[in-house]
N, CA, C and O atoms as a GROMACS GRO file, in nm:
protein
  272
    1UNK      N    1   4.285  -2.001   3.743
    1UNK     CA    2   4.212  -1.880   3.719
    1UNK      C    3   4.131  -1.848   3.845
    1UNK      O    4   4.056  -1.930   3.898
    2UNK      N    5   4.149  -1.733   3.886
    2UNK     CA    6   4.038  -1.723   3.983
    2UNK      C    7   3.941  -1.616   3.976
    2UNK      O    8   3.929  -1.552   3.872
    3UNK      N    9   3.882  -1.595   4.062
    3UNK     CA   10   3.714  -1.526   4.034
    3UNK      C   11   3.742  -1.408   4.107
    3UNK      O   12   3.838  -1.396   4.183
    4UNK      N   13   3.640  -1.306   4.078
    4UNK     CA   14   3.668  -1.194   4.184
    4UNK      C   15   3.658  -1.219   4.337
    4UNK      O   16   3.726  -1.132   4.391
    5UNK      N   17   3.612  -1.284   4.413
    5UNK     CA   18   3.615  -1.312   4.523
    5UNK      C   19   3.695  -1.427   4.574
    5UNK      O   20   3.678  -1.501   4.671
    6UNK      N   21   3.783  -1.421   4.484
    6UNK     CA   22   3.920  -1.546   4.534
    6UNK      C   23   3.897  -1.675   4.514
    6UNK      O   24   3.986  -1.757   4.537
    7UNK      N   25   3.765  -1.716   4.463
    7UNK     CA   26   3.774  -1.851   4.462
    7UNK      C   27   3.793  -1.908   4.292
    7UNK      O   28   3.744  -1.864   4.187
    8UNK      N   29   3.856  -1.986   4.310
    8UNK     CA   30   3.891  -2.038   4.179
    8UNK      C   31   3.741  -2.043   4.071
    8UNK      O   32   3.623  -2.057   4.102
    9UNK      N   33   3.815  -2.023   3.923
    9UNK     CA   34   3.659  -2.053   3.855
    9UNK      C   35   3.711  -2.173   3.757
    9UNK      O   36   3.819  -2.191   3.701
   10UNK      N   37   3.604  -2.240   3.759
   10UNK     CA   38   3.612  -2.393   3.704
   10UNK      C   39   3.551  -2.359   3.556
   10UNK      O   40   3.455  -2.283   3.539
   11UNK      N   41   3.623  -2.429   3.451
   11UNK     CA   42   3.596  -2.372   3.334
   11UNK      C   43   3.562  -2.570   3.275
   11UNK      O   44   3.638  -2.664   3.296
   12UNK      N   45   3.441  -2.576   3.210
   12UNK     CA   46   3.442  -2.666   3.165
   12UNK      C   47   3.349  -2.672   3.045
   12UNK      O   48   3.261  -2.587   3.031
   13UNK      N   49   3.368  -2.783   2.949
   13UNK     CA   50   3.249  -2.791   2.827
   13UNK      C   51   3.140  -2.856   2.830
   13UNK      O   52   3.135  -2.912   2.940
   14UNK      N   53   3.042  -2.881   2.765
   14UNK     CA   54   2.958  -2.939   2.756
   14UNK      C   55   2.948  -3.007   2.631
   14UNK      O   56   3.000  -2.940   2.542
   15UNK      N   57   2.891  -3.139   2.584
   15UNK     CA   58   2.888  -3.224   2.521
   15UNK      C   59   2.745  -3.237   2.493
   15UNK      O   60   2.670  -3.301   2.566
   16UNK      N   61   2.707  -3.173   2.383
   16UNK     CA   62   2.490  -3.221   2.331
   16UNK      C   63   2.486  -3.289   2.249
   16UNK      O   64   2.546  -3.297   2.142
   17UNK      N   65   2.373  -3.377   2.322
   17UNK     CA   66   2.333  -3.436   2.227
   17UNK      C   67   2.197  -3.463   2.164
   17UNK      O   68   2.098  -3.499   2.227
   18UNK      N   69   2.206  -3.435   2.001
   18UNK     CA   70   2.079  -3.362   2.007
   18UNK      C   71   1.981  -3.459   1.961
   18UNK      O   72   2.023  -3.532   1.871
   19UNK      N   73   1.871  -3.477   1.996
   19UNK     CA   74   1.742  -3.570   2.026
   19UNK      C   75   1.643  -3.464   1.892
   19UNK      O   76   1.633  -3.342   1.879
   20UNK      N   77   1.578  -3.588   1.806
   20UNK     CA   78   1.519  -3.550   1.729
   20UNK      C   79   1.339  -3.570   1.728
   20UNK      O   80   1.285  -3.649   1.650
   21UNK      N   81   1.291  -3.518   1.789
   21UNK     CA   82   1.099  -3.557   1.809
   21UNK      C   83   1.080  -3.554   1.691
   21UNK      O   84   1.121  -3.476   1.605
   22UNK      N   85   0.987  -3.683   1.682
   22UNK     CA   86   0.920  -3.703   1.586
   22UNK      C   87   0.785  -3.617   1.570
   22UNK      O   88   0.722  -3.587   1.672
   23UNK      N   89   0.742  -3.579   1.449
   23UNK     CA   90   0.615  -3.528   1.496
   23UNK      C   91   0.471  -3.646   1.445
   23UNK      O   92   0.464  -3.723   1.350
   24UNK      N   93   0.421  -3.630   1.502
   24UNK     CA   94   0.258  -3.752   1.453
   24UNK      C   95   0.251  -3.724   1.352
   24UNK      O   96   0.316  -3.646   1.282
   25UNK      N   97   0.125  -3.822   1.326
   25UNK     CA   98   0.065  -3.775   1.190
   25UNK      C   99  -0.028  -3.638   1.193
   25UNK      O  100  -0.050  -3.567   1.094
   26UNK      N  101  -0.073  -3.618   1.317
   26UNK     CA  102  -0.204  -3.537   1.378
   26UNK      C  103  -0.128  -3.417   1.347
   26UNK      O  104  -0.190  -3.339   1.275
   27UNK      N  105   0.008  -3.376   1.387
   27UNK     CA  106   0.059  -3.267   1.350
   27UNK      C  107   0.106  -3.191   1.262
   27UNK      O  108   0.127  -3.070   1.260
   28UNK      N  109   0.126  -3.314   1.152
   28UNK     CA  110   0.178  -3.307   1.010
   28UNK      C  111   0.030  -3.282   0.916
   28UNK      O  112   0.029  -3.205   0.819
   29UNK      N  113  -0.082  -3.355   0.959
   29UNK     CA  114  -0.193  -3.266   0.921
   29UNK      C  115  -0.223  -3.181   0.943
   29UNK      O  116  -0.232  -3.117   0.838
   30UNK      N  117  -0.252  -3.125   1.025
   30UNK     CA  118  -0.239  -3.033   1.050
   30UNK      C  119  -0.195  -2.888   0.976
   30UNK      O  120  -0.255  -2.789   0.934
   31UNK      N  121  -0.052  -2.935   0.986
   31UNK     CA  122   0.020  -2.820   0.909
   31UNK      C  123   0.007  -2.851   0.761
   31UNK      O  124   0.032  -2.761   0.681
   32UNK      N  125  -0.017  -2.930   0.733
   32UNK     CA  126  -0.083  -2.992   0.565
   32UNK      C  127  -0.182  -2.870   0.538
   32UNK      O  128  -0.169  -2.786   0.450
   33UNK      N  129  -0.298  -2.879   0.647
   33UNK     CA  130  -0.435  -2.821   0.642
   33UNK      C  131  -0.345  -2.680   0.613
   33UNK      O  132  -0.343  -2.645   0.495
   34UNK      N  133  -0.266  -2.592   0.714
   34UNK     CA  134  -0.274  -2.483   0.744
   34UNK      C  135  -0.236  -2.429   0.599
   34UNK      O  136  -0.264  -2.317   0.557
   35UNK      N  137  -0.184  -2.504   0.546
   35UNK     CA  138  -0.056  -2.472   0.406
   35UNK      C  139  -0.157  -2.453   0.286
   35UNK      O  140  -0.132  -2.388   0.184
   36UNK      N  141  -0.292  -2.529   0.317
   36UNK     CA  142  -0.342  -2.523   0.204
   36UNK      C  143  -0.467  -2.425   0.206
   36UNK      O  144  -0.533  -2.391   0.109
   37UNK      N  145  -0.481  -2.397   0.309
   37UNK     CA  146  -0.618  -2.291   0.341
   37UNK      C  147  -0.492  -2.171   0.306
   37UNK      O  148  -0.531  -2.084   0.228
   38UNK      N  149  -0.393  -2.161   0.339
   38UNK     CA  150  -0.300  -2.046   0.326
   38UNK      C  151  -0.315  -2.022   0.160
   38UNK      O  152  -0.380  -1.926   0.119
   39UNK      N  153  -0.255  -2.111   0.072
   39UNK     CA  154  -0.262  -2.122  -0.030
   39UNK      C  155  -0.426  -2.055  -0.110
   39UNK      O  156  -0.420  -1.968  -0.196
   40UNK      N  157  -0.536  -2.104  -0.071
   40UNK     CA  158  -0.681  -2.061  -0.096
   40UNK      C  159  -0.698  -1.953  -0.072
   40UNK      O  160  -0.762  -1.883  -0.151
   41UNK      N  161  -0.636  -1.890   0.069
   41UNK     CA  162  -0.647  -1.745   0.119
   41UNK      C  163  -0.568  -1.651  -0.028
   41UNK      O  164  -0.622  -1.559  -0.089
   42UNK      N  165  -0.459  -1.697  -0.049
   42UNK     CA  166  -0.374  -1.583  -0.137
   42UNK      C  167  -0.432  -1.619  -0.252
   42UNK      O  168  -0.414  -1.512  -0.311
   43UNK      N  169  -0.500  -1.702  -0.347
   43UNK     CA  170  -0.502  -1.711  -0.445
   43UNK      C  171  -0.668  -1.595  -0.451
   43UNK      O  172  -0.698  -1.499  -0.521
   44UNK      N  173  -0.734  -1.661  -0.349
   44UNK     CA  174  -0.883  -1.577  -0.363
   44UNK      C  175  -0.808  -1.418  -0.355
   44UNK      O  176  -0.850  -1.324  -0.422
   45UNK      N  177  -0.718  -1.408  -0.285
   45UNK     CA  178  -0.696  -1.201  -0.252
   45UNK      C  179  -0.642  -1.191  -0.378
   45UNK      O  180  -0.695  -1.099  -0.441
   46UNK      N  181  -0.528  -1.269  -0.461
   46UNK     CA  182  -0.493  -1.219  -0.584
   46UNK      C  183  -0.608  -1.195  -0.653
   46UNK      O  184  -0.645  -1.078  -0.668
   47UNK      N  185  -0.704  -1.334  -0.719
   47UNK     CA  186  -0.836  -1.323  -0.757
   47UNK      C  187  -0.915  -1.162  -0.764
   47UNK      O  188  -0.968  -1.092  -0.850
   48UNK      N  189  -0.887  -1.157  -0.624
   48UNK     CA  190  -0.971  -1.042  -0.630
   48UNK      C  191  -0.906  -0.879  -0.660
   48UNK      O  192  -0.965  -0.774  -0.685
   49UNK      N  193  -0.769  -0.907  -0.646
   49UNK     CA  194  -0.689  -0.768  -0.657
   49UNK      C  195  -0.702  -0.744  -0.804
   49UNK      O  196  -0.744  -0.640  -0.853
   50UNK      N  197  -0.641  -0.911  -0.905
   50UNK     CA  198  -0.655  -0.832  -1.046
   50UNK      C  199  -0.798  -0.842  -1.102
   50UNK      O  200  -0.799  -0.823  -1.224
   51UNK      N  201  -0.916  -0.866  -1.047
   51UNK     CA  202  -1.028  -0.800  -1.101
   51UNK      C  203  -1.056  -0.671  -1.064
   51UNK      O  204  -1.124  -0.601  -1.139
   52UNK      N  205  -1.005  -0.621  -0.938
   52UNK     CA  206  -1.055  -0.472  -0.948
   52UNK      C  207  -0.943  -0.375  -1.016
   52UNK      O  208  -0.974  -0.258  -1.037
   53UNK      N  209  -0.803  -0.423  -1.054
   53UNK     CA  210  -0.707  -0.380  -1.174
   53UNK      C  211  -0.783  -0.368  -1.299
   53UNK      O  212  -0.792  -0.263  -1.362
   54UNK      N  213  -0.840  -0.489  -1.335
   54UNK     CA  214  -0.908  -0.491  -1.444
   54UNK      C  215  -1.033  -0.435  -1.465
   54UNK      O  216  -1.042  -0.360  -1.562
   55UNK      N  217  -1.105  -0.448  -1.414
   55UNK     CA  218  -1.196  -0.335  -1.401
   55UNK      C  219  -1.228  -0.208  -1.379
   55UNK      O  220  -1.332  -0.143  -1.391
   56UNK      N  221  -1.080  -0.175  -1.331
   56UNK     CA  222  -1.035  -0.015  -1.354
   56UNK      C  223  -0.982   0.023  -1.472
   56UNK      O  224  -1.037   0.114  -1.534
   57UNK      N  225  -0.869  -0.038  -1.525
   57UNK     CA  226  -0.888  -0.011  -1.663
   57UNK      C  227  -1.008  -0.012  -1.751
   57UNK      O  228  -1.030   0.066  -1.844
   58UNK      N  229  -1.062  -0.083  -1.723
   58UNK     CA  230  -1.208  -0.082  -1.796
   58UNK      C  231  -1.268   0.019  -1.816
   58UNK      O  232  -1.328   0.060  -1.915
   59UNK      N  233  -1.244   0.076  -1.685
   59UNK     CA  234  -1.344   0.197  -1.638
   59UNK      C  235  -1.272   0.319  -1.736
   59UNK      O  236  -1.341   0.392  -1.807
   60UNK      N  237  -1.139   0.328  -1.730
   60UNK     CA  238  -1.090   0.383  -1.741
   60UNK      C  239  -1.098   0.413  -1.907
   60UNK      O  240  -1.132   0.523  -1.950
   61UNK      N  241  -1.065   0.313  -1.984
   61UNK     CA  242  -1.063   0.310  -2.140
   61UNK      C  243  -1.215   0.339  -2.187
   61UNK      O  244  -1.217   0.390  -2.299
   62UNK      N  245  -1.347   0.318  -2.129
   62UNK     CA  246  -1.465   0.394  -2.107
   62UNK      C  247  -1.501   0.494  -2.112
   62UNK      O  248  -1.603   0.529  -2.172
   63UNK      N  249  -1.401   0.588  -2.030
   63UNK     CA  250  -1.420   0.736  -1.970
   63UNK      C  251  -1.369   0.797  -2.095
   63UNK      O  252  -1.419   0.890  -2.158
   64UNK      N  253  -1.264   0.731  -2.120
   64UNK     CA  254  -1.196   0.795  -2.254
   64UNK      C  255  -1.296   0.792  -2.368
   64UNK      O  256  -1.308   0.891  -2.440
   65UNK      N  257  -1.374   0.674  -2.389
   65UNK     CA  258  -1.450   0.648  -2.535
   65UNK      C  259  -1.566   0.787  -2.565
   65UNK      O  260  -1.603   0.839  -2.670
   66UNK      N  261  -1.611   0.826  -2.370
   66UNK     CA  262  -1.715   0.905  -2.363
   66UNK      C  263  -1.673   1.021  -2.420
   66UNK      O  264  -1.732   1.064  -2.520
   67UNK      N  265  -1.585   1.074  -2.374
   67UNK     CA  266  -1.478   1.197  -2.355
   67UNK      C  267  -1.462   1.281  -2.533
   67UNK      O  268  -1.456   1.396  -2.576
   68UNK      N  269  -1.461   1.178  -2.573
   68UNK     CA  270  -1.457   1.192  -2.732
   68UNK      C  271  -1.543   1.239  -2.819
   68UNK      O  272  -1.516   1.239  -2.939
   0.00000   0.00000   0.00000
């Protein structure tokens, strides 16, 4: 096979091999920590989404009682 400028092109494979890093413990806490503050973060925003759901209906079945 050759190349645009006449010189032959060498075609060959490569062979990987793949190396597995361990990670510490320091890192695996880490991501322990991150997973669980993550977890605290969404539960407090749900927390707080269906109380102001609920408290709109509230408001809402209220407005109606007045209305009457």
């Amino acid at each position: 096979m050759k190349s645009k400028k006449g010189q032959e092109a060498v075609t060959h494979t490569h062979t990987h091999t793949h190396t597995h890093t361990h990670t510490n413990r320091k890192e695996k806490g880490i991501t322990l920590i991150a997973l669980i503050i993550t977890v605290i973060l969404l539960l407090i925003l749900a927390g707080v989404a269906i109380n102001f759901v609920l408290r709109r209906k509230w408001n809402i079945k209220k407005c109606r009682v007045r209305s009457r």
